[in-house]
SEMARLO-66898 format. One record per residue: residue in one letter; y, z, x of N, C-alpha, C in turn. Coordinates in steps of 0.05 Angstrom, whole numbers, plus 5000, padded with zeros to 4 digits. Layout:
<logus>
AYZXYZXYZX
...
</logus>
This chain:
<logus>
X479051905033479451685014477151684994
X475051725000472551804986473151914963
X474052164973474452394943476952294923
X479052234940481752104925480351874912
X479551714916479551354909476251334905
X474251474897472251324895471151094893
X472350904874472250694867472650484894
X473950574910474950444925472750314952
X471450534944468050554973467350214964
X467650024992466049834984463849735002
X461049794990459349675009458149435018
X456849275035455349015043456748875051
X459248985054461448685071461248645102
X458448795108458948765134457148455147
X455648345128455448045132457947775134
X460047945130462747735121464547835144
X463848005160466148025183466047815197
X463247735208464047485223465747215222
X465647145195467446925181469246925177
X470747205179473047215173475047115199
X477047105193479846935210481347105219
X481947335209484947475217483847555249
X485747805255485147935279482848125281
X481748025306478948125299478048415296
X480048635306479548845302479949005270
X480748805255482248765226480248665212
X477748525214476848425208474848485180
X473648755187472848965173474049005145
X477348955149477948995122478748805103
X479148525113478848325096476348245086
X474048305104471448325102470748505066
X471448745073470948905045471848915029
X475248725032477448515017475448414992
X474548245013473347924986470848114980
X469248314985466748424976467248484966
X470348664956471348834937471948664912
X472048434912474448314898476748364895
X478248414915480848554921483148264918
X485748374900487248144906488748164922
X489648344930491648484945490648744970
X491948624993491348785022493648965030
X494449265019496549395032496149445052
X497849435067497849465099501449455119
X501449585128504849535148503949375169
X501349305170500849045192500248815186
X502048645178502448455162501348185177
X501948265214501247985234498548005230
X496748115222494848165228492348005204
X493947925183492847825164494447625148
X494047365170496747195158495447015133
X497346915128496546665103493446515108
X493446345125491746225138488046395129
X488446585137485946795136485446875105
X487446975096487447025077487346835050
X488946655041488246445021486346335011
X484346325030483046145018479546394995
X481246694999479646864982481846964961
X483646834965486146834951486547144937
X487347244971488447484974490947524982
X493047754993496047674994495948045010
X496647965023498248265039500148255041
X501248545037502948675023503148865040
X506348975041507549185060507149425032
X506549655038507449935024510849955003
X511749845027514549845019515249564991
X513749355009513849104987512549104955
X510349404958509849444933509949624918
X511849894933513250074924515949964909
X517549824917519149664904518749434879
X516349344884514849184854515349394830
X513349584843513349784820516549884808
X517749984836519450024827521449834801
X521849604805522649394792520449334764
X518349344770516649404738517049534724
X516449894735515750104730518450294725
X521150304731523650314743523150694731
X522650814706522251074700520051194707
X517650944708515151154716514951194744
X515850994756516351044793517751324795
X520451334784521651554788521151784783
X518851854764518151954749515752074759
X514951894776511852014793514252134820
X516352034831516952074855518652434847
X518652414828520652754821518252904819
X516352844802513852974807512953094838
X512852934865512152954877513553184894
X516653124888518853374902517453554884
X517353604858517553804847514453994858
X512353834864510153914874509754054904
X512554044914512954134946514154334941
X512354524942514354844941513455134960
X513354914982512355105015513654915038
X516054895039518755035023518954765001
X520454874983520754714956524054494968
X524054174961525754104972526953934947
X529253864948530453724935530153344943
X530253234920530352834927531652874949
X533652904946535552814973534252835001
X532053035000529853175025528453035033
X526352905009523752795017524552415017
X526652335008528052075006527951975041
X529052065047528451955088525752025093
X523652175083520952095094519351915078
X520751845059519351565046521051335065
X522851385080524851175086523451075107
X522351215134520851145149518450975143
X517150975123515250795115515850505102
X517250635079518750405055520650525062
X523050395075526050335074527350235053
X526049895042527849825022526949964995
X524550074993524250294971525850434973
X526550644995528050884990529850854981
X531750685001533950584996535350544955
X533450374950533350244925532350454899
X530650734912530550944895532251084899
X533751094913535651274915537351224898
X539051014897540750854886541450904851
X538550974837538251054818536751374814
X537651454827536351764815539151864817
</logus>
């Protein structure tokens, strides 16, 4: 994540784990949440960072899928557009949408589903 996301490195939040609410093994990342100024927490573990914990740094978690589909609904050509890119970038063995569409499905379902629909 380092090399991909630099920006993303956030340090000194480790004075704010204690205060935080969610689940404690979770804690860490709401922690570097509000140090980040993060508005938004992606995550598929959603019990883990409910309203309650979260609001009052007025942050909002979010499923992969719940914001693969934003985009999608924002973005409706450039989503698609990055997602043909990505087949087109698989060429060991090279696969067609129809291929890589069920391994986005396992993650984001109502994305897939909903990209599919239009390609």
């Amino acid at each position: 994540m380092r090399t991909a996301f630099p920006d993303a490195l956030v340090e000194g939040y480790e004075p704010l784990i204690p205060v935080m609410t969610n689940q404690a093994n979770d804690r860490h990342v709401l922690a570097a949440a509000v140090r980040g100024g993060a508005e938004i927490i992606m995550t598929n573990n959603i019990k883990d960072f409910p309203d309650a914990a979260l609001s009052p740094f007025d942050i909002t978690a979010v499923t992969a899928d719940d914001s693969l589909l934003d985009q999608l609904e924002l973005h409706p050509a450039v989503t698609r557009a990055c997602f043909i890119a990505m087949v087109q970038a698989r060429t060991r063995p090279p696969v067609v949408p129809a291929e890589l569409l069920p391994r986005f499905g396992v993650i984001a379902p109502k994305f897939a589903h909903e990209l599919g629909r239009t390609l």
